[in-house]
N, C-alpha and C positions, 0 to 999 in steps of 0.2 A: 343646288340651284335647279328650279324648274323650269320648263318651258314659258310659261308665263313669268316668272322672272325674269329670264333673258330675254323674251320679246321687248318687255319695260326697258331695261339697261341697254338692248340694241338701240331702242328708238331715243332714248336718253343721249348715248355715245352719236347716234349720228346727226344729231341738229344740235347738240351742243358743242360737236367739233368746228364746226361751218360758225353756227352764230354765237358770236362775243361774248359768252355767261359763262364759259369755263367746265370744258367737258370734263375734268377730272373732279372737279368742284363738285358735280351735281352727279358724277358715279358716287363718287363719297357719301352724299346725301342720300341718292337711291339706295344705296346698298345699307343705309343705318335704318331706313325706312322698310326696305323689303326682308332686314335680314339676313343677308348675302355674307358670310365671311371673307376676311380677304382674300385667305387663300384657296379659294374655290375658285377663283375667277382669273388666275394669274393666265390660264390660258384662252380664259375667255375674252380679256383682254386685248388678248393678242389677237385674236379671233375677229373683234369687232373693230379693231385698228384696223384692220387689212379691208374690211368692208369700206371704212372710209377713205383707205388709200384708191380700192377701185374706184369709186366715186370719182375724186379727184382725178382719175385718170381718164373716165367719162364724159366730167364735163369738159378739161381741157387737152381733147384727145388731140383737136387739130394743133393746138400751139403744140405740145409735145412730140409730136410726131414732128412738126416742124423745126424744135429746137437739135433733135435728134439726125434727121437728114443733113442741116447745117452743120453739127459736129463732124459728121464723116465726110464731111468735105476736108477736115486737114488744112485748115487753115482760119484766121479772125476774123470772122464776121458777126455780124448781130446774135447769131445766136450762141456762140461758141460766150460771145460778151457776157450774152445772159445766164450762163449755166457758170461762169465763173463765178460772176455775182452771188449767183445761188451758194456754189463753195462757201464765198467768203462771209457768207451770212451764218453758214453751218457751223465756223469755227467757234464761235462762245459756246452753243449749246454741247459739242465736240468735246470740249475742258470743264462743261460741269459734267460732263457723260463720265468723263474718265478717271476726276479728281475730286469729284462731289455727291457723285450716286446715291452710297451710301444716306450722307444728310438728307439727302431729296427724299428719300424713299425713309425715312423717319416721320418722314410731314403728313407721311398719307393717313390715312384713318383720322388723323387730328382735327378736328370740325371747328375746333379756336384757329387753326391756320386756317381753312375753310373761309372761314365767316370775314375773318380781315382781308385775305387775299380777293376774296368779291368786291369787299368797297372799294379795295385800291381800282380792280378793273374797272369799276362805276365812275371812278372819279379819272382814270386816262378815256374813257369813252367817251364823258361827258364833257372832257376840255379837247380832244381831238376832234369832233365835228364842230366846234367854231371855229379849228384854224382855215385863214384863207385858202380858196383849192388852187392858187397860182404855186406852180414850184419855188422855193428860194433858190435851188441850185442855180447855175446857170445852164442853159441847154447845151454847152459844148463840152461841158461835165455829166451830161446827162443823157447816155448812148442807152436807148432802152426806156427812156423815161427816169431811171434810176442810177446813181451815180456807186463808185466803190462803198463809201463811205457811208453813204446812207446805207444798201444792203447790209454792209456792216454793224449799224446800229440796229436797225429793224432784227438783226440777229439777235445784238443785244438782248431785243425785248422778247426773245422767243427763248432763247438763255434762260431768265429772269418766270419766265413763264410754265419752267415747268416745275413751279410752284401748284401744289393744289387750289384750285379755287383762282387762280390769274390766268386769264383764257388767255389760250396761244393767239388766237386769232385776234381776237379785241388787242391784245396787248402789240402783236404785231404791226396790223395796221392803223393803231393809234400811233406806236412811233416813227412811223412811217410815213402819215400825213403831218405828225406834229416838223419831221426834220426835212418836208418840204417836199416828197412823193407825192406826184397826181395820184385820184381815187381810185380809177382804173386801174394804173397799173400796179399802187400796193394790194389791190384786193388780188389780183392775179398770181404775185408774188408770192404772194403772206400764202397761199393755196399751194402755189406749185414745190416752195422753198420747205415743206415737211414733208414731201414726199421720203427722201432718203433719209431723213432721221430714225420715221416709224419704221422703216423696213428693217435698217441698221437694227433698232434694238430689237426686234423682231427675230432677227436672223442671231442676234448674242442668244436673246432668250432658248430657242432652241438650238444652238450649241452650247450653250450652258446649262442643259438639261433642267432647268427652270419650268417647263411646261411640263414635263413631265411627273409634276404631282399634282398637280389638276385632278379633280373626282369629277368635275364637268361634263355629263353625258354628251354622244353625238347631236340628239335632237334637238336640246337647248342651244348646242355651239350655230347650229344651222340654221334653228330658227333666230339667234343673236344675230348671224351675220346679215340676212337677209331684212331684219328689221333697219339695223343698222346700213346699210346699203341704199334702202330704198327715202329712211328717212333721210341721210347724206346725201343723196342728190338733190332732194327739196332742200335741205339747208344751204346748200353749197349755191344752188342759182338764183333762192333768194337774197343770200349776204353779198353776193356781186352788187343785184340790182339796187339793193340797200345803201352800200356803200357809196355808189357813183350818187346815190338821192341826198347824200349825208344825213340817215336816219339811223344814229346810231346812239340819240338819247335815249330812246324806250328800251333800248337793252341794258343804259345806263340806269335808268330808274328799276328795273326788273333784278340788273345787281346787288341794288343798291338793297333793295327790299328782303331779296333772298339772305344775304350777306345778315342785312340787322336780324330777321330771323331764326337766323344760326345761331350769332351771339346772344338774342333776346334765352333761344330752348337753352343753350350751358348755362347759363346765369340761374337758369330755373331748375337747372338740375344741382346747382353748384350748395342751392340756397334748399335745396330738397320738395320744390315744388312738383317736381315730373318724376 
């Protein structure tokens, strides 16, 4: 990998983590288009994940910092509510971490998984922004905006998601508006609730000596992160503002498009036209 490769996949990873098109979905794609083997970038990966996690901690450094001072208070309150929530959102993705790895990471490279796992996101983006923005919960179920249960599902859909090509995010706060979450507060969620996942596998990654066969020079890794970084903070405060708009058909058509084009190139490879 070169430097100009990894500025591409930086600026790739970091508006494709934030906006609904499936940041794994379109490293996949980049990386068959630039070249990029898979195992060259196992720590690049990691690299450009940690760029989006700062991001994320950028844009919601005040609620962070506030869910965190409420913690060490020792005792239940709003915020202690919301970082439970967050737990119990983590639990699906938790049990395919531990019991499904393996398959998931079969899937990569595969651009027939690719190409379907886009339409599905096309077609939950596309039916999530006509659902009504009233909650169905009820409010007294609904400390935070968001209830056990829902956080629960909206795991669900981040579980399900780390599918190549089924964006956490789209996939997130579609199930999230679809099971009755205001726009606000699943966009907020859906952001704050991957913080611990990436670091977790981050942190196995490098005790599991997994990054350490990386050939990935320094330069490319720094200039990945810094691409990745800066694009992540533009994606991350536009998909807020997006969200709260309910503008989240043109990602759906953008899926939808990239998705058939996936499937159209195998077809053409299958039938020996490319």
């Amino acid at each position: 990998m070169n430097w100009w490769q990894s500025i591409l996949l930086g600026l790739i990873q970091g508006l494709t983590e934030f906006l609904p098109v499936s940041s794994s979905g379109h490293l996949a794609i980049g990386r068959e288009i630039l070249g990029v083997q898979a195992s060259e970038d196992i720590m690049f990966e990691v690299v450009v994940h940690a760029a989006t996690v700062l991001a994320t901690i950028v844009v919601f450094r005040k609620q962070i910092w506030k869910l965190l001072c409420g913690l060490f208070k020792f005792r239940y309150n709003d915020e202690t509510d919301y970082i439970f929530k967050i737990a119990v959102s983590m639990i699906p993705v938790f049990i395919v971490g531990v019991f499904f790895k393996d398959a998931v990471e079969e899937m990569f490279g595969n651009l027939m998984v690719v190409g379907v796992a886009l339409l599905v996101t096309a077609c939950l983006l596309f039916f999530s922004d006509r659902v009504p923005a009233r909650p169905i919960a009820k409010e007294t179920d609904a400390r935070n905006g968001i209830s056990y249960w829902q956080a629960f599902v909206v795991g669900l859909g981040q579980a399900f998601a780390v599918i190549p090509g089924l964006s956490r995010s789209g996939t997130t706060i579609s199930t999230g508006l679809i099971c009755g979450v205001k726009r606000e507060v699943v966009a907020q969620f859906s952001f704050l609730m991957v913080l611990v996942p990436i670091l977790g596998e981050a942190f196995l990654d490098i005790v599991g000596g997994e990054m350490a066969a990386s050939s990935v020079g320094t330069l490319p890794l720094v200039l990945g992160f810094i691409s990745a970084f800066i694009s992540g903070l533009f994606a991350c405060k536009v998909m807020i503002a997006l969200v709260k708009k309910a503008q989240l058909k043109w990602f759906a058509l953008w899926c939808a498009a990239v998705g058939i084009c996936v499937l159209v190139f195998i077809v053409m490879l299958i039938v020996g036209l490319c």
